[in-house]
N, CA, C and O atoms as a GROMACS GRO file, in nm:
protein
  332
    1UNK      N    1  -0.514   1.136  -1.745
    1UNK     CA    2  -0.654   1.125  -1.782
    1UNK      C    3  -0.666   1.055  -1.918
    1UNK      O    4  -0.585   1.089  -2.003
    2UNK      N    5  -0.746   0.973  -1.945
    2UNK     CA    6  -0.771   0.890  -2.060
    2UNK      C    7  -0.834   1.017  -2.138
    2UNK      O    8  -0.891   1.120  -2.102
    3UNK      N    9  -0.786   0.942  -2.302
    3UNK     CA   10  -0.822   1.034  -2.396
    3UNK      C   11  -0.928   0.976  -2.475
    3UNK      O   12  -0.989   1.042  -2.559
    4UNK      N   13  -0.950   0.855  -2.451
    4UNK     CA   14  -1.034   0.776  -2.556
    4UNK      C   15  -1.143   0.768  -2.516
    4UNK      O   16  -1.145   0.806  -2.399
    5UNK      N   17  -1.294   0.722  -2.569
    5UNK     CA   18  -1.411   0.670  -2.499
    5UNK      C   19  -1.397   0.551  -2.462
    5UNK      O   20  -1.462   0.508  -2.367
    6UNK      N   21  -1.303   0.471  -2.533
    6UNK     CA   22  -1.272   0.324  -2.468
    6UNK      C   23  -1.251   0.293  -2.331
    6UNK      O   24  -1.306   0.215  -2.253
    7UNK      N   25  -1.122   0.406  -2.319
    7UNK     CA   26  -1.067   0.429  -2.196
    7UNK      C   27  -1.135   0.438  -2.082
    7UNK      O   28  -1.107   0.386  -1.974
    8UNK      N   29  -1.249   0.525  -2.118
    8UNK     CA   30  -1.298   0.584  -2.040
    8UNK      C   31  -1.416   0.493  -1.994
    8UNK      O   32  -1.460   0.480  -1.880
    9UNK      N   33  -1.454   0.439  -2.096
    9UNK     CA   34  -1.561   0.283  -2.030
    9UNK      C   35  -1.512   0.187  -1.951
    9UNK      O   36  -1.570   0.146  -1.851
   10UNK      N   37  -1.371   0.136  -2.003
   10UNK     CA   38  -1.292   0.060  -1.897
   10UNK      C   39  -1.267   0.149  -1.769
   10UNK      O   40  -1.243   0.076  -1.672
   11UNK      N   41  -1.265   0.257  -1.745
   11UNK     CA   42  -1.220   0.252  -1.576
   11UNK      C   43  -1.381   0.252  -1.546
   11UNK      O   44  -1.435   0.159  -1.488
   12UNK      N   45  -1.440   0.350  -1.585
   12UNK     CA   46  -1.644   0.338  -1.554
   12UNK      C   47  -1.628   0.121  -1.519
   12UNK      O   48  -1.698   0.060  -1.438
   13UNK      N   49  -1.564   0.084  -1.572
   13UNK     CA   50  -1.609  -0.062  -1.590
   13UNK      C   51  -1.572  -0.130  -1.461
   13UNK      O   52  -1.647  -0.200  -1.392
   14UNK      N   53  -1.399  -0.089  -1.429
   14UNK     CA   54  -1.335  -0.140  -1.369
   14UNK      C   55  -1.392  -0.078  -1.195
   14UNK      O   56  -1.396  -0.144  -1.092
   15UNK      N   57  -1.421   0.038  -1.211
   15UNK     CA   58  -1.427   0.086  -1.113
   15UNK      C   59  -1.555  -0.002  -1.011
   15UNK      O   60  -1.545  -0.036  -0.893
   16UNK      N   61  -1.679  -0.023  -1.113
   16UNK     CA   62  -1.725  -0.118  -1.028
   16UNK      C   63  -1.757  -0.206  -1.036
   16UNK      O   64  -1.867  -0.251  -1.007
   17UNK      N   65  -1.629  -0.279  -1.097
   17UNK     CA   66  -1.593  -0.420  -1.109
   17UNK      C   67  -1.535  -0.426  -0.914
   17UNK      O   68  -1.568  -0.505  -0.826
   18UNK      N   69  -1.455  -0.324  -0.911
   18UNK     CA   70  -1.410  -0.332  -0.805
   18UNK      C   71  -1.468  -0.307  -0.675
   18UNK      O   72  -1.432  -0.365  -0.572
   19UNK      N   73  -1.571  -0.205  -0.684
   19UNK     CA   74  -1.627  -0.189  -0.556
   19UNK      C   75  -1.718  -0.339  -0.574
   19UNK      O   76  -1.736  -0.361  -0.454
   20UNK      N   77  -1.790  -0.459  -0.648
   20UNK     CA   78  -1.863  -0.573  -0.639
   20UNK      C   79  -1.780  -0.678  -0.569
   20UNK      O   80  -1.823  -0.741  -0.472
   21UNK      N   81  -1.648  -0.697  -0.629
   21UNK     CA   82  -1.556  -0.800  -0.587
   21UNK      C   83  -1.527  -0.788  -0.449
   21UNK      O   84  -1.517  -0.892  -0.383
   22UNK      N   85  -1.506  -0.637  -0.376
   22UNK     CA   86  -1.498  -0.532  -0.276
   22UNK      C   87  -1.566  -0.597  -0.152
   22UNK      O   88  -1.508  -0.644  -0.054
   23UNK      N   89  -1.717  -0.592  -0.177
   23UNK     CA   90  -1.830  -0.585  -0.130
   23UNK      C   91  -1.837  -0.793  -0.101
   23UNK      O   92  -1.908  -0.818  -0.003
   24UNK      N   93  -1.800  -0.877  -0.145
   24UNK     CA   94  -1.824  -0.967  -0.174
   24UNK      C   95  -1.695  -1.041  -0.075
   24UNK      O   96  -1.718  -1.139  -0.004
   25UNK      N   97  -1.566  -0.977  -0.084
   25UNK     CA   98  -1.456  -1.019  -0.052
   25UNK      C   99  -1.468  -0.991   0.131
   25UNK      O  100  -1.424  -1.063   0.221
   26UNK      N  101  -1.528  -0.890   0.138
   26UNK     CA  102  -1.522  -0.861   0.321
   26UNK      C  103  -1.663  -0.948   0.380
   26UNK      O  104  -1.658  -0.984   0.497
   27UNK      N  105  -1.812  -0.988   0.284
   27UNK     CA  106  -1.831  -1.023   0.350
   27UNK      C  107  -1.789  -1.177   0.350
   27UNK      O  108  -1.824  -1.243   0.448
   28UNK      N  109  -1.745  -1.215   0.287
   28UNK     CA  110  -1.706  -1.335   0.276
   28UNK      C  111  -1.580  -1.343   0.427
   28UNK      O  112  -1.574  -1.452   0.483
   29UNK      N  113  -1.501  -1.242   0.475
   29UNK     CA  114  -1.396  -1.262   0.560
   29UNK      C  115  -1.458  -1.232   0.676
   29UNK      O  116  -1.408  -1.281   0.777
   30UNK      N  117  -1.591  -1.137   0.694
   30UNK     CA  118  -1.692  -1.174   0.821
   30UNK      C  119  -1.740  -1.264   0.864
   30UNK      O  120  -1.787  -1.277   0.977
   31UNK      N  121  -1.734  -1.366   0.746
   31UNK     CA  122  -1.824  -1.530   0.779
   31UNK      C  123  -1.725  -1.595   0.839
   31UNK      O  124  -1.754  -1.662   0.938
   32UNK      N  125  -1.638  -1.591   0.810
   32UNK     CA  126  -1.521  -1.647   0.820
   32UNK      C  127  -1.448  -1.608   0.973
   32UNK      O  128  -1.411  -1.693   1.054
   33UNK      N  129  -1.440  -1.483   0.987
   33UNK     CA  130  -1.442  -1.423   1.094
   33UNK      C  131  -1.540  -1.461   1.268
   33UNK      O  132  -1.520  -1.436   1.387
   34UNK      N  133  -1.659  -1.539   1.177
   34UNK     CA  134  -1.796  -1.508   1.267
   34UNK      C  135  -1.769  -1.730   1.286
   34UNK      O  136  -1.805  -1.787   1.389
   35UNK      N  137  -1.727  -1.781   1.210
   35UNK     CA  138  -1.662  -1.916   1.184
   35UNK      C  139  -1.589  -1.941   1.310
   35UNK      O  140  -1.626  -2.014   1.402
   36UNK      N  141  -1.450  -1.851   1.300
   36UNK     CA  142  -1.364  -1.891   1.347
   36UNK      C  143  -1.388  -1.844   1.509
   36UNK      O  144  -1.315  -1.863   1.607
   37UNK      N  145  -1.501  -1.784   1.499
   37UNK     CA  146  -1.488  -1.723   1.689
   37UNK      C  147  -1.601  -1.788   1.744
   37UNK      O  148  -1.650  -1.750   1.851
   38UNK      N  149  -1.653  -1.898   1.669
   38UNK     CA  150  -1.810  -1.994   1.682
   38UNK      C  151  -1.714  -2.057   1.823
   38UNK      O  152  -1.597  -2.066   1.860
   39UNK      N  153  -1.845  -2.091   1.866
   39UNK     CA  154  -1.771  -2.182   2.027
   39UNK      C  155  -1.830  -2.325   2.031
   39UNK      O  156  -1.770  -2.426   2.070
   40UNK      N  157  -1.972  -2.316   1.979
   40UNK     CA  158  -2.053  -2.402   1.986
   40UNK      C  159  -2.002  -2.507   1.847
   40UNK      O  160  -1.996  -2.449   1.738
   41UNK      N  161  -1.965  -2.661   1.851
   41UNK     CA  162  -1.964  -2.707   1.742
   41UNK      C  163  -2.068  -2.784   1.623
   41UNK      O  164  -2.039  -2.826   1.510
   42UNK      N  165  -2.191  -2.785   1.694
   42UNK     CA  166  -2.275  -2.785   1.597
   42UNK      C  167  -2.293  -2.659   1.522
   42UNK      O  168  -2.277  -2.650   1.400
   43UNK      N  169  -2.328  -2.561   1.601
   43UNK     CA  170  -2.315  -2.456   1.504
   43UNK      C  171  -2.229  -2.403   1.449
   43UNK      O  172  -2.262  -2.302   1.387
   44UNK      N  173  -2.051  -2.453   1.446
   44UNK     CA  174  -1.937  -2.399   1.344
   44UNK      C  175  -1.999  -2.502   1.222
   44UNK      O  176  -2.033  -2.461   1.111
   45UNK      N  177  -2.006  -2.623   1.259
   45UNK     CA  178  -2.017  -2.750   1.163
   45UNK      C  179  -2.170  -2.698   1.056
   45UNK      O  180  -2.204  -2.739   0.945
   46UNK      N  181  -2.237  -2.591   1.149
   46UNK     CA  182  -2.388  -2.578   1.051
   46UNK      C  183  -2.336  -2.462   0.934
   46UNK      O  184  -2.381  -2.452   0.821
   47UNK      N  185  -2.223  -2.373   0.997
   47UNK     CA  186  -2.170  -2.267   0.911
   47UNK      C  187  -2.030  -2.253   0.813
   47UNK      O  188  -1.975  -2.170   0.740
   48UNK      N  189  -2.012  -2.393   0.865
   48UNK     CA  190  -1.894  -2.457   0.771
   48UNK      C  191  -1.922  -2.416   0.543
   48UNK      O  192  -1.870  -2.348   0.455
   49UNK      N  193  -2.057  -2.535   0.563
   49UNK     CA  194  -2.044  -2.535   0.405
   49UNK      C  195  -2.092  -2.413   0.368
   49UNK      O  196  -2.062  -2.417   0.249
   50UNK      N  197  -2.130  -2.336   0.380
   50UNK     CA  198  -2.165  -2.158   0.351
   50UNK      C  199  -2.062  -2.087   0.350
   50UNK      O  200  -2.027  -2.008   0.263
   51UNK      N  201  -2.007  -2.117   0.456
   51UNK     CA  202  -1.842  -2.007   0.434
   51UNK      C  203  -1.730  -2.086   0.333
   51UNK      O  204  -1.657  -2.015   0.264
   52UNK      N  205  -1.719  -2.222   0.326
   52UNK     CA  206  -1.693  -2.288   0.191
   52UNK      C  207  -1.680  -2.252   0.090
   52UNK      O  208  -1.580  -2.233   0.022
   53UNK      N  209  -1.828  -2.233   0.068
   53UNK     CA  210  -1.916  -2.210  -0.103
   53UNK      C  211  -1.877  -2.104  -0.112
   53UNK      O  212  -1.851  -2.073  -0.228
   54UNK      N  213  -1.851  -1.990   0.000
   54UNK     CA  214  -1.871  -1.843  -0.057
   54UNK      C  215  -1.663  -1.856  -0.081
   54UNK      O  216  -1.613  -1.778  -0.163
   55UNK      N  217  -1.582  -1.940  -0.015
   55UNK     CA  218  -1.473  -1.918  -0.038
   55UNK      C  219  -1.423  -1.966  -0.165
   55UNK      O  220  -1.330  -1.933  -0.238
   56UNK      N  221  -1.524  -2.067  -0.169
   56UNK     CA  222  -1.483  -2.162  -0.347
   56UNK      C  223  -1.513  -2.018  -0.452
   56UNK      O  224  -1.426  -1.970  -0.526
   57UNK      N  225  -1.679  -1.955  -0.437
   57UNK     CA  226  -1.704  -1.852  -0.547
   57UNK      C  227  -1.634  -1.744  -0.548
   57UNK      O  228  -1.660  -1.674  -0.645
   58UNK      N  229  -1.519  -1.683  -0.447
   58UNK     CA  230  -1.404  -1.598  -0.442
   58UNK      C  231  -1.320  -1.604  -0.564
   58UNK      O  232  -1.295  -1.536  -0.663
   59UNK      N  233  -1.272  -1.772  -0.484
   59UNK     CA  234  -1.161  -1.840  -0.595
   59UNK      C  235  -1.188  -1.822  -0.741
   59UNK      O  236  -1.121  -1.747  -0.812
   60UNK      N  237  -1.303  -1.903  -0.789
   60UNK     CA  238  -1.403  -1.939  -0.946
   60UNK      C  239  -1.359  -1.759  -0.982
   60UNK      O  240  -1.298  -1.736  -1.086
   61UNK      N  241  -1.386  -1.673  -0.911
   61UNK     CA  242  -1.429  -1.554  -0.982
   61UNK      C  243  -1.287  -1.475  -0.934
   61UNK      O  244  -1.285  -1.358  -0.896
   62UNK      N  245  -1.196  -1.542  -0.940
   62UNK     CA  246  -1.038  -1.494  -0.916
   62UNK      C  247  -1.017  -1.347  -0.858
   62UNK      O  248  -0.944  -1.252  -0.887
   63UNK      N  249  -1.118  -1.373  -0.758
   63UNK     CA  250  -1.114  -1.224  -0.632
   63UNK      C  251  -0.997  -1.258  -0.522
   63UNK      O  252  -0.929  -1.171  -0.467
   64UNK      N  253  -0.982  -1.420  -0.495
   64UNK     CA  254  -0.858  -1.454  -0.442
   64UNK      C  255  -0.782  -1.609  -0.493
   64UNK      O  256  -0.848  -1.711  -0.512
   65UNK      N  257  -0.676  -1.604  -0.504
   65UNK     CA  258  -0.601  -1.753  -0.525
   65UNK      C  259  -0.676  -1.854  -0.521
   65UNK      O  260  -0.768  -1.860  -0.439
   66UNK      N  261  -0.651  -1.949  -0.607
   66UNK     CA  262  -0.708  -2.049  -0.546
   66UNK      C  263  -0.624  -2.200  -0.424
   66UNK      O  264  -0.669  -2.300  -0.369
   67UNK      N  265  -0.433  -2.109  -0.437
   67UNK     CA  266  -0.433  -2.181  -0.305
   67UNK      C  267  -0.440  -2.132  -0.192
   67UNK      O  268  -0.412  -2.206  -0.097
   68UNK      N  269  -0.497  -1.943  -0.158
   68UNK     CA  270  -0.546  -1.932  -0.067
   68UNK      C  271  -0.666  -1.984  -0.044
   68UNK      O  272  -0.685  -2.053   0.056
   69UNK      N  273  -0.748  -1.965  -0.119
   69UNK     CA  274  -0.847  -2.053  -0.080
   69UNK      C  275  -0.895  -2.224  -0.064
   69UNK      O  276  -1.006  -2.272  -0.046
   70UNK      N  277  -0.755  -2.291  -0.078
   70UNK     CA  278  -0.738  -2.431  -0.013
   70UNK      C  279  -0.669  -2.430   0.064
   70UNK      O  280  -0.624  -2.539   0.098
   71UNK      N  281  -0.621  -2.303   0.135
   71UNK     CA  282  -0.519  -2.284   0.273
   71UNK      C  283  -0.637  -2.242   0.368
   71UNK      O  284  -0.641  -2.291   0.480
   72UNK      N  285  -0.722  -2.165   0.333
   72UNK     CA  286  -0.826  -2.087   0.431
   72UNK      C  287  -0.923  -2.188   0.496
   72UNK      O  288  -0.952  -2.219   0.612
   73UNK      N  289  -0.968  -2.236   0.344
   73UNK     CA  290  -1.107  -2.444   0.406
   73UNK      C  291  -1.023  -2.516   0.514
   73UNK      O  292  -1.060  -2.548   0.627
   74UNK      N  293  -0.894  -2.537   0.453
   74UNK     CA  294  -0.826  -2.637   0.526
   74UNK      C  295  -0.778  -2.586   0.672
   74UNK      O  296  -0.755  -2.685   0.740
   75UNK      N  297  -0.763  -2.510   0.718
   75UNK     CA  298  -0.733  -2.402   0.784
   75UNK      C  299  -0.851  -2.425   0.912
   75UNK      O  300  -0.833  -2.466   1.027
   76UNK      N  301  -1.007  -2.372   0.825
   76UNK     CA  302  -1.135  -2.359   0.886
   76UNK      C  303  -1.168  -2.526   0.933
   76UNK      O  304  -1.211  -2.581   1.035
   77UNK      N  305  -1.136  -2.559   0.837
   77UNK     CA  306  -1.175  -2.750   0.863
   77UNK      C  307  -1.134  -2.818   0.982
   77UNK      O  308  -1.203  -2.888   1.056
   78UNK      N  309  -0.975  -2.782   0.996
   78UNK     CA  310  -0.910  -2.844   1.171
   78UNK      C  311  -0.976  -2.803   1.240
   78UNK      O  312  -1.018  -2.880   1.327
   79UNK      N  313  -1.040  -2.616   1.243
   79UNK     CA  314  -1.046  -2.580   1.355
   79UNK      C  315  -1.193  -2.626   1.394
   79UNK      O  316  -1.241  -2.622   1.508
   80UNK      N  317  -1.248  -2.665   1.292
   80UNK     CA  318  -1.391  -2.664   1.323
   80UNK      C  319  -1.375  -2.836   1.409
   80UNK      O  320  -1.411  -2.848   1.527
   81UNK      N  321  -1.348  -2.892   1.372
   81UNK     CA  322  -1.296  -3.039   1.407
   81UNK      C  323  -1.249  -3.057   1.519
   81UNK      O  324  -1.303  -3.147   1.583
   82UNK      N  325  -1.124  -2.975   1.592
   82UNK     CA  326  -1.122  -2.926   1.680
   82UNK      C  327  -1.187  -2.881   1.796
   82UNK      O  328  -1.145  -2.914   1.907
   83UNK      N  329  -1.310  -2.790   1.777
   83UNK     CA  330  -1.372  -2.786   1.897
   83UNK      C  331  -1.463  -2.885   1.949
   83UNK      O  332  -1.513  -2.870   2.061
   0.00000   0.00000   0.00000
């Protein structure tokens, strides 16, 4: 148990630092999820730059890598191309 008030603001801090990043990180892997099971290719190609942006603001806000997140676009990009 922390002894300090410092201490004790940093986990208060961290704690929902973590449930935001949390909250942000799954839905971002539902889009992604909802992306990759699209059938129709106008509509992967309409949900492409949204699941993008939200994978670039992951990266920016170092919730994940940023060469997972040029493995994941590139990844989403064939497949969308693909169908």
């Amino acid at each position: 148990m922390a002894h300090h008030k410092s201490a004790l603001k940093r986990i208060r801090q961290d704690e929902k630092k973590r449930v935001h990043n949390k909250y942000y990180a799954k839905t971002t892997r539902n889009a992604i999820k909802a992306l990759r099971n699209a059938t129709d290719k106008a509509e992967a190609e309409k949900m492409y730059p949204s699941v993008v942006a939200m994978i670039d603001k992951l990266a920016k806000r170092n919730i994940i890598h940023k060469n997972k997140a040029a493995n994941l676009k590139s990844k989403l990009a064939s497949q969308v191309s693909s169908l």
